[in-house]
N, C-alpha and C positions, 0 to 999 in steps of 0.2 A: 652264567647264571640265568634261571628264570626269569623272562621280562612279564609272568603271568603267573606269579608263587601261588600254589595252596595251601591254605590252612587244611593242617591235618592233624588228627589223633592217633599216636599208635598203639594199640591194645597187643600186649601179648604178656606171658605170665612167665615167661623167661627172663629175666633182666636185661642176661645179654644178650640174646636176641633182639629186643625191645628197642635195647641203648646202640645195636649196628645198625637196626632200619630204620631210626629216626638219625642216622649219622648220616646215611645215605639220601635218604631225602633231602637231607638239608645240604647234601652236597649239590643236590641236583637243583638246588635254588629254592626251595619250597618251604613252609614255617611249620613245626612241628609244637602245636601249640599246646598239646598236655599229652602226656601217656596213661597208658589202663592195664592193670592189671590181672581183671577180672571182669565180670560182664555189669555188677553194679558200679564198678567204678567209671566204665565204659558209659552207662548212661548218665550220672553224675558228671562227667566231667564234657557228654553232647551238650547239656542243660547250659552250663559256665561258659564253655567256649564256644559254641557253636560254630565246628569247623565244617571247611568244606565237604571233605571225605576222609573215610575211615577207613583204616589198612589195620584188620580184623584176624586175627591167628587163626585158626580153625577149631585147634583140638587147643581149649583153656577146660579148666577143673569147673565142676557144675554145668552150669548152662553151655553149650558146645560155640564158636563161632556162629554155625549156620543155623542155629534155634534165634540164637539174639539177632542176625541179620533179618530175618524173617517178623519176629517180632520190630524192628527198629520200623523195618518197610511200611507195614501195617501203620506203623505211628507219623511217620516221615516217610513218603516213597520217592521225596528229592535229593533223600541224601546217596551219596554216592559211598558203594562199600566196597574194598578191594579186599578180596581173602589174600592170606598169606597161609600157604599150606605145605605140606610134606608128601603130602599127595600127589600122586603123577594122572590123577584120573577126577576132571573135574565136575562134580557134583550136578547130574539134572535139577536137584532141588531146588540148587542155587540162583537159578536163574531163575525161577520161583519164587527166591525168597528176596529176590532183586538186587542181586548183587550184580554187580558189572563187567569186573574184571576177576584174575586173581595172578600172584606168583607164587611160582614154586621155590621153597628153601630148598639147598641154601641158597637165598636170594641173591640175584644176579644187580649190579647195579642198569644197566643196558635196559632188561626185563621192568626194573621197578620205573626206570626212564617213559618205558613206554606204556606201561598203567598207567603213570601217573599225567603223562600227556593226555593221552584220550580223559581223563577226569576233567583237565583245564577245558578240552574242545566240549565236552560234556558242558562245563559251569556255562563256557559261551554259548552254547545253544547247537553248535554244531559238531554233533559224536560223528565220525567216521567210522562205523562198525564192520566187523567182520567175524567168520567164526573162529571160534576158538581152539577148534579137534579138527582134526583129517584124518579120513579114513583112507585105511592103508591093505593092501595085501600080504601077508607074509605064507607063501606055503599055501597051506593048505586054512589059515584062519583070514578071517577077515576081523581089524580092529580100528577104535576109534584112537587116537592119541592126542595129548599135546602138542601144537603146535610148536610149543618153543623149543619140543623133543628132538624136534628136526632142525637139521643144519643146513641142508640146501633140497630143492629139486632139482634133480638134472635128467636129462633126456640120451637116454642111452637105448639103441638099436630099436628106435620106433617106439618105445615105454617110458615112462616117465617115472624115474625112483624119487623115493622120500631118503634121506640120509641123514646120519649122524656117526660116531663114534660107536656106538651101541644097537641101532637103529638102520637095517636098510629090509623095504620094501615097495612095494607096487603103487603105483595111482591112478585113478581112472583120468582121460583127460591129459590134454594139454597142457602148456608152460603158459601160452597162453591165457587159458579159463583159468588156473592156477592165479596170474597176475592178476585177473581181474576180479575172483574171489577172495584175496587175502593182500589186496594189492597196497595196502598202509602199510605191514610186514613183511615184505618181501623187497629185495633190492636185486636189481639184473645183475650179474658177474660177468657170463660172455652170454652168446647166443644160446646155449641149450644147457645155462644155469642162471636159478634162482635162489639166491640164499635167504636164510632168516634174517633178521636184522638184529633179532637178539639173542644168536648165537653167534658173532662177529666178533673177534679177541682185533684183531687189526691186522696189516699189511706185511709183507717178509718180497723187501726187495734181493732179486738174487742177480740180476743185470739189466741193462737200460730197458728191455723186452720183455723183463721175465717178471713180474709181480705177482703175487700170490696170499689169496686171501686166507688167512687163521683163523680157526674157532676155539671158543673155549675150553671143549671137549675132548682137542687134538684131535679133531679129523683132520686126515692126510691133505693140506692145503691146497684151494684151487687155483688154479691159474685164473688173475684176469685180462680181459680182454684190454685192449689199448685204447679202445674206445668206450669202454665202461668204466675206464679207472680215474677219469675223474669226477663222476658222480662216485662212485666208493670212496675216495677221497672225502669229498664233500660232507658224503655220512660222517666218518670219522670225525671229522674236524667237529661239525654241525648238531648233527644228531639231525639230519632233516635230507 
């Protein structure tokens, strides 16, 4: 459980949607103090409860998520707003409109884990930030993506890939710079990999030597190092 729960709202106009990501939350130790269905119920129900942060759908009927984030900001620019989106491509506006974080459905509980963390470091005073997109080479295009798109970096023949199940390309830079740019999300594996933290399903031992990290996605498992697996470990257990 959370030893630092938040209060939170969830707005989304799906029921079941709505009724999974306040399941979730509340698994994650945190109080789920009223839901929204709409954007006036949304502010009607900021006024009553006055929760910490608000986990905001995107795409609701009339007013959109990121109109009423924008407008909330204007009114409150302390409250903390986590989009919840379907979208793989997150919104310049948004950080405009003062939103903080966001996940992508179908929401991850791992992903929603680590929104909702950074919200409590937020309420204390101390966000650990970092960005949200990495830019990748594929070919001939250069692109921005989600982070949580990605499953590991790894250092293959002097380059450095981005990886996932669906996903591999180029990055500029080091494992290194890497670690220290996005170094809240990222967990070492061995020496020339870095995985996400919230593409991590868990461990597949195959013998006393051989441990191997899972992703959600079923990318092809990595091996971990002997000397990394008990902070991977740790993760698991922790979340920390």
């Amino acid at each position: 459980m959370n030893d630092r729960p938040l209060d939170l709202l969830v707005a989304d106009d799906e029921p079941i949607a709505r009724q999974r990501l306040s399941a979730l939350a509340r698994e994650l130790g945190h109080r789920v103090v009223a839901e929204a269905a709409h954007a006036g119920e949304v502010e009607t129900r900021l006024r009553d409860h006055m929760p910490d942060a608000l986990l905001l759908d995107i795409d609701m009927p009339g007013e959109t998520g990121l109109e009423l984030a924008r407008r909330l900001h204007a009114a409150d620019p302390g409250l903390t707003v986590i989009l919840v989106t379907a979208h793989d491509r997150f919104p310049l506006e948004a950080f405009e409109a003062g939103v903080r974080d966001y996940v992508l459905k179908p929401v991850r509980r791992e992903r929603l884990d680590q929104a909702l963390q950074r919200a409590v470091q937020q309420k204390q005073g101390r966000v650990e930030t970092f960005p949200n997109e990495v830019h990748i080479t594929v070919g001939r295009r250069e692109e921005r993506v989600p982070l949580e798109r990605v499953d590991i970096f790894i250092a293959e023949g002097g380059y450095v890939m981005a990886r996932s199940a669906r996903l591999a390309g180029f990055v500029d830079g080091r494992l290194r710079d890497l670690e220290s740019l996005y170094g809240p999300a990222l967990l070492r594996v061995h020496r020339g990999c870095l995985a996400v933290k919230a593409s991590i399903k868990g461990i597949e031992t195959l013998g006393p030597t051989d441990n191997r990290l899972l992703f959600h996605d079923d990318l092809d498992p990595m091996p971990i190092s002997r000397r990394q697996l008990p902070r991977v470990r740790e993760y698991l257990r922790n979340g920390t």
